[in-house]
C-alpha positions, -999 to 999 in steps of 0.1 A, spaced: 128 70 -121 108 42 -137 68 42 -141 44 27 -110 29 0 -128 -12 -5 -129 -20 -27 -95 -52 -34 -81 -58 -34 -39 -52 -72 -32 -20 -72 -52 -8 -40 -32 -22 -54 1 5 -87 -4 33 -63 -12 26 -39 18 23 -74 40 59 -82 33 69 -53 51 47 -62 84 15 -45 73 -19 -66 81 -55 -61 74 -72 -43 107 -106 -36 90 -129 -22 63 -147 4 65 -169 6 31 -148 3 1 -115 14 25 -91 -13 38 -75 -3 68 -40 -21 72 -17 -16 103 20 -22 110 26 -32 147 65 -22 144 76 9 149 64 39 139 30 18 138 19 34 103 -19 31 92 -24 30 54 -61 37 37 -61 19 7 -92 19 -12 -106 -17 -22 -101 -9 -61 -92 -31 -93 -71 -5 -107 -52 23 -78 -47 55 -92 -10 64 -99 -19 94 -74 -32 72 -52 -7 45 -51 24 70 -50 7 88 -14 4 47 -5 37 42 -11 50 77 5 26 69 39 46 34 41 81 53 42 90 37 10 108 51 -21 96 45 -55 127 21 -62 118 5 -31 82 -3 -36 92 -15 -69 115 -42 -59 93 -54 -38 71 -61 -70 
């Protein structure tokens, strides 16, 4: 299993928008994207330079992704 490597919210946002996510709205420092294929997933991501490895691996389990997955997306 390889490391998550240190991304920041608008890098993450244009990987998640490969796989039909979009910007619905911010709420504060909260981006709220949407997926409008099923099962129509909403993903919080919080508008950061630097995502918490935490953080990015619930991101990343919300979207239905693996961690090999989400990397080759990279």
């Amino acid at each position: 299993m390889s490391k998550l490597p240190v991304i920041s919210a608008s890098k993450l946002i244009k990987i998640l928008s490969k796989l039909g996510y979009y910007t619905d709205h911010q709420t504060g420092s909260h981006i709220i994207l949407r997926n409008n294929k099923p099962p129509f997933r909403r993903l919080t991501i919080p508008n950061h330079k630097e995502i918490a490895k935490g953080t990015l691996n619930a991101i990343i389990e919300d979207a239905g992704l693996t961690r090999d997955e989400f990397l080759s997306l990279l």
